[in-house]
DRENDO-1510 file (C-alpha; in Angstrom, 1 decimal, always signed):
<recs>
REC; n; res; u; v; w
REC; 1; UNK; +56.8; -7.7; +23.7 .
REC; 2; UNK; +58.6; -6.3; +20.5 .
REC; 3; UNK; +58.9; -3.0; +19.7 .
REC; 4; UNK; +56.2; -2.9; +16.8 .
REC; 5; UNK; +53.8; -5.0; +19.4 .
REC; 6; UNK; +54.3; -2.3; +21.9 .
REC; 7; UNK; +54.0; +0.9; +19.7 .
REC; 8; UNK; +50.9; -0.8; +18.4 .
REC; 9; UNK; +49.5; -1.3; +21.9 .
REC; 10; UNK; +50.0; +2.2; +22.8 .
REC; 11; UNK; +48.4; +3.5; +19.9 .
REC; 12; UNK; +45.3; +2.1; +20.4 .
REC; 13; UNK; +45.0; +2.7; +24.0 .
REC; 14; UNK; +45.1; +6.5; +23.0 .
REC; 15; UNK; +48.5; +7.8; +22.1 .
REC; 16; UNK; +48.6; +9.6; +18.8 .
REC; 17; UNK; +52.5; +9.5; +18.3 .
REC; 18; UNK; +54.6; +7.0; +20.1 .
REC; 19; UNK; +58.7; +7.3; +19.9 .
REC; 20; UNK; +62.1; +5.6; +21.4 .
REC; 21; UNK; +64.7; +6.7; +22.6 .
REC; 22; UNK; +68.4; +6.0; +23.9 .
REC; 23; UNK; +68.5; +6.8; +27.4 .
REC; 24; UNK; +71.5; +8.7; +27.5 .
REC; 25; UNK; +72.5; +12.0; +29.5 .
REC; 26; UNK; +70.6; +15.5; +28.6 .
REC; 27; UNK; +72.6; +17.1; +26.1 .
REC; 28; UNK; +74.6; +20.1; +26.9 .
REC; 29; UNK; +72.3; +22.6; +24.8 .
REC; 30; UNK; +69.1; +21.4; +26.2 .
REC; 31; UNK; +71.0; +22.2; +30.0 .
REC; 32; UNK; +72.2; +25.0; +28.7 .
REC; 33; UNK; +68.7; +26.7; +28.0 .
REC; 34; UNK; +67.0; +25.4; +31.0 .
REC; 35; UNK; +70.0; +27.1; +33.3 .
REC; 36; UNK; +69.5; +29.9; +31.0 .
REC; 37; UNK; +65.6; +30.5; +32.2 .
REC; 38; UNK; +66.1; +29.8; +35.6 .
REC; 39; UNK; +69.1; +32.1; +35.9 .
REC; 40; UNK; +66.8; +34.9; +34.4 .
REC; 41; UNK; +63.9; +34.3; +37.0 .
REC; 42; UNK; +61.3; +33.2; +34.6 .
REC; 43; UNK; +60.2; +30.1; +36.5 .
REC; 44; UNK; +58.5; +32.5; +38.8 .
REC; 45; UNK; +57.5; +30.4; +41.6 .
REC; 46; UNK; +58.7; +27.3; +40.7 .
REC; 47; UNK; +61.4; +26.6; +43.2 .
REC; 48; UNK; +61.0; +22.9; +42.4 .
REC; 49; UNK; +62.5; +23.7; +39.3 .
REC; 50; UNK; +66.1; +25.0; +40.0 .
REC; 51; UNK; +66.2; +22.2; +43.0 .
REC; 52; UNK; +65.8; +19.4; +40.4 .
REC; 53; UNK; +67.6; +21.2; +37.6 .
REC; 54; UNK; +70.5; +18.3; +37.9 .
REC; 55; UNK; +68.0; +15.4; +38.4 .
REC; 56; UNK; +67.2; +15.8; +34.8 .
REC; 57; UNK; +70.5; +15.4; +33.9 .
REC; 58; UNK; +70.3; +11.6; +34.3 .
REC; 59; UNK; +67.9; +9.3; +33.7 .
REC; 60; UNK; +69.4; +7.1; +36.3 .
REC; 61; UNK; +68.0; +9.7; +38.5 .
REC; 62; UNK; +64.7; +8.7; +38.0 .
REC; 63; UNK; +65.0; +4.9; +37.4 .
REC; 64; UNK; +68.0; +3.2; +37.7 .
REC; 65; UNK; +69.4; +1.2; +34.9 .
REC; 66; UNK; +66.9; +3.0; +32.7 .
REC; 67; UNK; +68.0; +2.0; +28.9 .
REC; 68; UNK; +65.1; +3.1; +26.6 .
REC; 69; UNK; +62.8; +5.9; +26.9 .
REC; 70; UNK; +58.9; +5.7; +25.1 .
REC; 71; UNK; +58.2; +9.0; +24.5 .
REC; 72; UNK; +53.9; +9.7; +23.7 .
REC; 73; UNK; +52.0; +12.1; +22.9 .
REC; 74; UNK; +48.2; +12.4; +23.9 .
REC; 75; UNK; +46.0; +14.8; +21.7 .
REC; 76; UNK; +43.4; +16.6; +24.0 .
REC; 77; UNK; +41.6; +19.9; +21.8 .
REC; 78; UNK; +38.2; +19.2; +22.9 .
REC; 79; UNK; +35.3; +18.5; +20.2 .
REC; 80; UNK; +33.1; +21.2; +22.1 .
REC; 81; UNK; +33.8; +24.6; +23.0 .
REC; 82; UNK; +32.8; +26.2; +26.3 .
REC; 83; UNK; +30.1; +29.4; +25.7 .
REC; 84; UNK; +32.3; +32.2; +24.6 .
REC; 85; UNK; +30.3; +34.6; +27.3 .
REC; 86; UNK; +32.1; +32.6; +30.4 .
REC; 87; UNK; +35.7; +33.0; +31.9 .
REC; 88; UNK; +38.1; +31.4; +30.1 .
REC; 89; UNK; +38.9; +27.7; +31.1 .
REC; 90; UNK; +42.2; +26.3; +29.8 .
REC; 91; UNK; +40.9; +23.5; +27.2 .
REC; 92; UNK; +42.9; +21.0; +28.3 .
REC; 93; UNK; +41.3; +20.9; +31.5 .
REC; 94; UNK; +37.6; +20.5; +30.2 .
REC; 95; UNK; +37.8; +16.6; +30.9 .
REC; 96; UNK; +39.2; +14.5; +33.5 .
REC; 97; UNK; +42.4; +15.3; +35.2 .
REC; 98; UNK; +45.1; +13.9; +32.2 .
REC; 99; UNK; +47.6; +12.5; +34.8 .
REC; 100; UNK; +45.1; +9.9; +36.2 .
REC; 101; UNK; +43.5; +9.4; +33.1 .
REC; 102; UNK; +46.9; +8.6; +31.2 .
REC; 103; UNK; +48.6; +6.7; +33.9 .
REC; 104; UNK; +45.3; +4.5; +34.0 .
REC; 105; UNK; +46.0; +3.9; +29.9 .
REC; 106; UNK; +49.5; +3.5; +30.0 .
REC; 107; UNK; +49.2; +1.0; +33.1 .
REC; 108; UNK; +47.0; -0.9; +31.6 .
REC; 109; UNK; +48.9; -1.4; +28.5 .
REC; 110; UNK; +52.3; -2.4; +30.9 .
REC; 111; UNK; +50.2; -4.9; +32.3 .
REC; 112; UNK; +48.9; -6.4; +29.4 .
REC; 113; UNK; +52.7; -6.6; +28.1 .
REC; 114; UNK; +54.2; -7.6; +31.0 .
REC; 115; UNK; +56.7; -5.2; +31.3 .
REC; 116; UNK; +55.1; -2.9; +34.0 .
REC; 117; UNK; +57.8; -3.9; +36.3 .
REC; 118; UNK; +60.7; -2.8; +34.5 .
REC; 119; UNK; +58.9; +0.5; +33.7 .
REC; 120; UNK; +58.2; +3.7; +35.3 .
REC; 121; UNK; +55.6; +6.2; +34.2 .
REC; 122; UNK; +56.2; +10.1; +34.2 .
REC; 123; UNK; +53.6; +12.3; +33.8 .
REC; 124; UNK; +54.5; +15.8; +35.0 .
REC; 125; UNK; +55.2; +14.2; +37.8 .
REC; 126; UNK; +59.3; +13.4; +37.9 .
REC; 127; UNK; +62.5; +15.6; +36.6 .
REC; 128; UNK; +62.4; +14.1; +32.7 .
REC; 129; UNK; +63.0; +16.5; +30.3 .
REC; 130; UNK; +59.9; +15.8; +28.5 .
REC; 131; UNK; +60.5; +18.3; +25.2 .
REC; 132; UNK; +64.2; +17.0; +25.0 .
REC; 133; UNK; +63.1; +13.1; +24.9 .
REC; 134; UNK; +60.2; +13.7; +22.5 .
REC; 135; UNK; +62.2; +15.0; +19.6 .
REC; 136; UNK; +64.7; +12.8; +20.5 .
REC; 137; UNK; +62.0; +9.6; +20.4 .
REC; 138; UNK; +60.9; +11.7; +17.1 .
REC; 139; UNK; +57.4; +12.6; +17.8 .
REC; 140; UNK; +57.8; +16.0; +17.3 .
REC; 141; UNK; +60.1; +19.3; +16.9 .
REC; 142; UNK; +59.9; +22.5; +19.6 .
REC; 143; UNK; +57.6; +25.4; +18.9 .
REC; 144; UNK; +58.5; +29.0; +19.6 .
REC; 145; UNK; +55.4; +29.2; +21.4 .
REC; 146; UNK; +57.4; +26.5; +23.6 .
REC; 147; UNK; +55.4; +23.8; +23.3 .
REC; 148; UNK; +56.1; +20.2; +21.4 .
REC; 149; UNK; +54.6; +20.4; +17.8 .
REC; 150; UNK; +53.7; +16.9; +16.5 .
REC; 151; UNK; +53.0; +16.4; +12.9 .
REC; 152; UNK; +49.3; +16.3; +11.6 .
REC; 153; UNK; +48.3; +17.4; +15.2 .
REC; 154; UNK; +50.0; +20.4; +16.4 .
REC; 155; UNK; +50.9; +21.5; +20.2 .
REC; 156; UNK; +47.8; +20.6; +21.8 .
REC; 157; UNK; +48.8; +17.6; +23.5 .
REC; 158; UNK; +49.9; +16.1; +26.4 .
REC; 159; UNK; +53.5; +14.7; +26.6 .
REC; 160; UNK; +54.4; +11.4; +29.0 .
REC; 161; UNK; +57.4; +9.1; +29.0 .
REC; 162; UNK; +57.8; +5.3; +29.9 .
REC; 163; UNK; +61.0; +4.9; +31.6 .
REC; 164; UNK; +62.0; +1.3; +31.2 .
REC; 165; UNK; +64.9; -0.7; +32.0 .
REC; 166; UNK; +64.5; -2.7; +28.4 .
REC; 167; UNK; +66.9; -1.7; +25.6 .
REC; 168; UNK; +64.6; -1.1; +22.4 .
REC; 169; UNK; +65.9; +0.0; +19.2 .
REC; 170; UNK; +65.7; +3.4; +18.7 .
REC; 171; UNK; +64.0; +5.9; +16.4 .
REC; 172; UNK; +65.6; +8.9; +14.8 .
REC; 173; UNK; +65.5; +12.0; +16.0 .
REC; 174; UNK; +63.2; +14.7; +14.3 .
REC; 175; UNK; +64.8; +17.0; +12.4 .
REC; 176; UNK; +61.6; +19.4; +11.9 .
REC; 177; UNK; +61.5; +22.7; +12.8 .
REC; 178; UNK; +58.7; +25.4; +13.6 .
REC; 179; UNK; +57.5; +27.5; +10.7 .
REC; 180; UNK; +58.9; +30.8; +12.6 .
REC; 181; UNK; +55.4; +32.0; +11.5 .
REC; 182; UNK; +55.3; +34.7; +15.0 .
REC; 183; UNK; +51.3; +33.8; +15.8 .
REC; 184; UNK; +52.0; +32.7; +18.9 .
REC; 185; UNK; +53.6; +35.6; +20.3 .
REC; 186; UNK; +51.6; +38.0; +18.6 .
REC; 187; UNK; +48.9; +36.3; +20.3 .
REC; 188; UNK; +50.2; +36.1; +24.0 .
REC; 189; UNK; +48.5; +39.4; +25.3 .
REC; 190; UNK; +51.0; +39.7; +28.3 .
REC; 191; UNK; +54.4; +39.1; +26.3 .
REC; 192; UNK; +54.9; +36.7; +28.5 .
REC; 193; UNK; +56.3; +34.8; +25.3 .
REC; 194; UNK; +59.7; +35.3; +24.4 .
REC; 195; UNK; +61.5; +35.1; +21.4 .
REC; 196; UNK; +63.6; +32.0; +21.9 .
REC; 197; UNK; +60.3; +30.1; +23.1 .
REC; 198; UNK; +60.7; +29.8; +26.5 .
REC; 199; UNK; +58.1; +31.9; +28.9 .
REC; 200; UNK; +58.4; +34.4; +31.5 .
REC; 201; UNK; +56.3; +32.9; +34.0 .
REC; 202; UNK; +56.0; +36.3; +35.8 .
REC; 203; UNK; +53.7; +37.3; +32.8 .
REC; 204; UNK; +51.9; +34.3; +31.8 .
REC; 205; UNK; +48.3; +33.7; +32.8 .
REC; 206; UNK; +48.0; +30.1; +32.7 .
REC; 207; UNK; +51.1; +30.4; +35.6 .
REC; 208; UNK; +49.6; +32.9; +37.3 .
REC; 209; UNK; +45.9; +31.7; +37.7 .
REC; 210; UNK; +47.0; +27.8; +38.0 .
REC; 211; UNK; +50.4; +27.2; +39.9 .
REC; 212; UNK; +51.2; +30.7; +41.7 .
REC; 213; UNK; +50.3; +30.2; +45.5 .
REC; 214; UNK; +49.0; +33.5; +47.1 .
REC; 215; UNK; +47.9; +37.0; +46.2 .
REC; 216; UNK; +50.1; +38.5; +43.4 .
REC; 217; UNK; +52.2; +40.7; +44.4 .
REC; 218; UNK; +55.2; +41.2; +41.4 .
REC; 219; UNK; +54.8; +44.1; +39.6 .
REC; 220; UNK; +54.2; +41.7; +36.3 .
REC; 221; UNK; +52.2; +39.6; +37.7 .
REC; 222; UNK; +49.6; +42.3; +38.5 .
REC; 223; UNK; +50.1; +43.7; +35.4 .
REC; 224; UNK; +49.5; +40.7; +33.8 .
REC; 225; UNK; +46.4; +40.2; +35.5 .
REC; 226; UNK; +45.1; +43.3; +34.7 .
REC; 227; UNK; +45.2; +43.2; +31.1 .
REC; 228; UNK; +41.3; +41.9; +29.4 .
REC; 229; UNK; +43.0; +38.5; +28.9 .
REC; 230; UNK; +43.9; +38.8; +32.9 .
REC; 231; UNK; +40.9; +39.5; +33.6 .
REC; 232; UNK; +38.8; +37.3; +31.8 .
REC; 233; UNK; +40.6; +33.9; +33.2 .
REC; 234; UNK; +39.2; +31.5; +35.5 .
REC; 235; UNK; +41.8; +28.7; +35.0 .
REC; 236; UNK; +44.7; +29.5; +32.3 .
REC; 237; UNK; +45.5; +30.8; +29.2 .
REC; 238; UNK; +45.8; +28.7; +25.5 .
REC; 239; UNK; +46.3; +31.5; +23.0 .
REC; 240; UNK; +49.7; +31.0; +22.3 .
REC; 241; UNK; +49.2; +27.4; +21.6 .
REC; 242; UNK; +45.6; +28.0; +19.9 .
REC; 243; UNK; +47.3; +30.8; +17.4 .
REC; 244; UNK; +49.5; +27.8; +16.1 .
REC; 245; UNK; +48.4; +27.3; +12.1 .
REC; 246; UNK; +49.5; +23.8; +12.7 .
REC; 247; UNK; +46.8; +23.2; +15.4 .
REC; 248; UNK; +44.7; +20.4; +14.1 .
REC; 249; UNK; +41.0; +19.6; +16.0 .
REC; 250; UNK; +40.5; +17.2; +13.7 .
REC; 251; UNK; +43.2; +14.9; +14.1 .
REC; 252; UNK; +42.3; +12.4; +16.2 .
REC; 253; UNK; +38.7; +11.1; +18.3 .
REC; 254; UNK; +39.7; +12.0; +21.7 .
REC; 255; UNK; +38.5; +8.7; +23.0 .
REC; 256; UNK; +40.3; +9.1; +26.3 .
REC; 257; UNK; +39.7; +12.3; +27.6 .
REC; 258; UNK; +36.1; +13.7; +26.8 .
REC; 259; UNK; +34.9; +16.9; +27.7 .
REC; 260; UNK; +32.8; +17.0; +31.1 .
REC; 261; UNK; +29.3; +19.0; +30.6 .
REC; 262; UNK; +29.7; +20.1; +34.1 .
REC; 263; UNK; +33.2; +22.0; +32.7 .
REC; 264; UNK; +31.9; +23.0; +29.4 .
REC; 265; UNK; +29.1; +24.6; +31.6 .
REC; 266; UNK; +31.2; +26.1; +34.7 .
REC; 267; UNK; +30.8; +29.5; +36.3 .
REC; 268; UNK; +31.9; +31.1; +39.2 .
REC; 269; UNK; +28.8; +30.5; +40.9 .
REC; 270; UNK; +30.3; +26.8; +40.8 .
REC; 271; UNK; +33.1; +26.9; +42.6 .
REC; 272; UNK; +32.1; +26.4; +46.3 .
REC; 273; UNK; +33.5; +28.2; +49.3 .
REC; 274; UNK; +33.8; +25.3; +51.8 .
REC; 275; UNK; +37.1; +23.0; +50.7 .
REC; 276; UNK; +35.4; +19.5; +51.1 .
REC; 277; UNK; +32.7; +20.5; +48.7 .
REC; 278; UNK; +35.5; +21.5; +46.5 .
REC; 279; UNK; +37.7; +18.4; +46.9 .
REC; 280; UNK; +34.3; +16.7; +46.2 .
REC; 281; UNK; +32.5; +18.6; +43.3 .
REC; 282; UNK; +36.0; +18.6; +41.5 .
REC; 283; UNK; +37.6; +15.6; +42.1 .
REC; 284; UNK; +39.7; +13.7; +39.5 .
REC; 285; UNK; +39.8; +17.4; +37.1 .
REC; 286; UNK; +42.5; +19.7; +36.9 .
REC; 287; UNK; +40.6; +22.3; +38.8 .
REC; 288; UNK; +42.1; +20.6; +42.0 .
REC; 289; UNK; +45.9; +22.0; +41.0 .
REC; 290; UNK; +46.0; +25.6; +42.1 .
REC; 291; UNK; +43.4; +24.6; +45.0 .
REC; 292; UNK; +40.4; +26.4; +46.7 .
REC; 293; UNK; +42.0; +29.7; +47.8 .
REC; 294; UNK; +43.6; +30.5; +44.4 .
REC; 295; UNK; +40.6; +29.8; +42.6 .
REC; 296; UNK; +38.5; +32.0; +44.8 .
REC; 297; UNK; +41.5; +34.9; +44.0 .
REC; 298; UNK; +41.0; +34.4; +40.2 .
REC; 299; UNK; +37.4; +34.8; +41.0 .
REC; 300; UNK; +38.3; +38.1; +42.9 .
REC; 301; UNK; +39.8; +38.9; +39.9 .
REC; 302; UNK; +37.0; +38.3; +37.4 .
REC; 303; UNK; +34.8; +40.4; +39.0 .
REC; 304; UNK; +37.1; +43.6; +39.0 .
REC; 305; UNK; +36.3; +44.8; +35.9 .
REC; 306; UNK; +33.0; +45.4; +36.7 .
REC; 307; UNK; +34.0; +48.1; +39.6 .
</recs>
């Protein structure tokens, strides 16, 4: 399979931007930054993060011999909008869960090629500097709200990386750069958002209601929490990415990851107490990352206002 064959494959199993890459070490600055935030404290929680900090150094970490990297980008604003009178559910989780649904895509296309066995997929789920290899692929240029801005669709998407051991020619770099408009972080109500683009994680709702374990108990966090955008989450926080000018709905059919009515239409009054009706009800959606017990917290949380 050529490189053309291949980009064309991808692209019609769902990808709106496909790029390659060198594999080559992380550069200096890109290390640089990432030391930077952890040093400060602004992973929060995220342990994981500093113990893999010199995984992502190397590609050879993650697959050995690893020569080319195909870096995609998956659209996901949804064509419907939850009711504006329920708590807010990130919109990237109102379909299935976007690790299983693009690992089944992407598998399906390595199969069809043939070169599934000299590739390895990575889908949040390995050390890859995923911003780092997707401007250097050229699908896109870094936000100041953080996120990945790809051209005609915006940051709503979903990044993933084929690892291969095959040496395709690369594409260049992109040499775009955000508009510096301030949206985003005039739009983050817990100034979680910083001004180089990274996030304090102690702040940020979509950290606090999805991946922090436990009660909050930092000062920010409960702060955070507290504020009307705090209070009104059930599972994340988008604003910062919504606020983008370059956000564009419109930009692709969303054929892989359509919204589920039962998540357009959830409540609290959905979420069950008793974890096997959980795993059950909410199986194969992104509900199942911060588990049961945290979703029941956020919950908590929901219904303080009203005291």
């Amino acid at each position: 399979m050529d490189r053309k064959g291949l980009r064309a494959a991808l692209l019609e199993a769902g990808a709106a931007a496909v790029g390659f890459a060198s594999a080559e070490p992380v550069s200096e600055d890109d290390d640089r930054r990432l030391r930077g935030w952890l040093a400060s404290g602004h992973h929060a929680g995220m342990a994981w993060m500093e113990r893999h900090a010199d995984l992502r150094l190397n590609l050879d970490n993650v697959l050995p011999g690893t020569r080319t990297v195909i870096s995609l980008a998956f659209p996901y604003a949804p064509q419907q909008e939850r009711p504006s009178d329920l708590p807010y559910l990130s919109r990237y989780a109102y379909g299935r869960d976007y690790h299983e649904a693009i690992r089944s895509l992407l598998t399906a296309v390595l199969e069809q090629t043939g070169i599934l066995s000299s590739c390895r997929l990575c889908i949040d789920s390995a050390p890859v500097s995923e911003r780092f290899w997707a401007i250097r692929a050229g699908i896109g240029y870094r936000g100041d709200n953080g996120a990945l801005i790809v051209p005609g669709i915006g940051p709503e998407v979903f990044l993933a990386e084929i690892l291969t051991t095959i040496e395709f020619e690369p594409d260049s770099p992109s040499s775009a750069e955000c508009l510096h408009c301030g949206a985003c972080r005039r739009a983050c109500p817990t100034g979680a958002l910083q001004p180089d683009g990274t996030i304090d994680c102690r702040r940020c709702i979509s950290y606090l209601t999805i991946e922090h374990r436990g009660p909050w108990t930092d000062p920010d966090a409960i702060t955070a929490m507290c504020t009307p955008a705090g209070r009104n989450s059930l599972f994340g926080c988008d604003r910062c990415i919504t606020a983008c000018p370059l956000r564009n709905d419109t930009s692709s059919p969303h054929i892989w990851n359509q919204p589920l009515p039962a998540m357009l239409a959830l409540t609290p009054a959905d979420i069950p107490a008793q974890q096997s009706e959980f795993k059950r009800r909410f199986a194969h959606t992104a509900l199942l990352r911060p588990g049961l017990q945290n979703l029941l917290r956020n919950i908590d949380n929901l219904y303080l206002q009203d005291m």
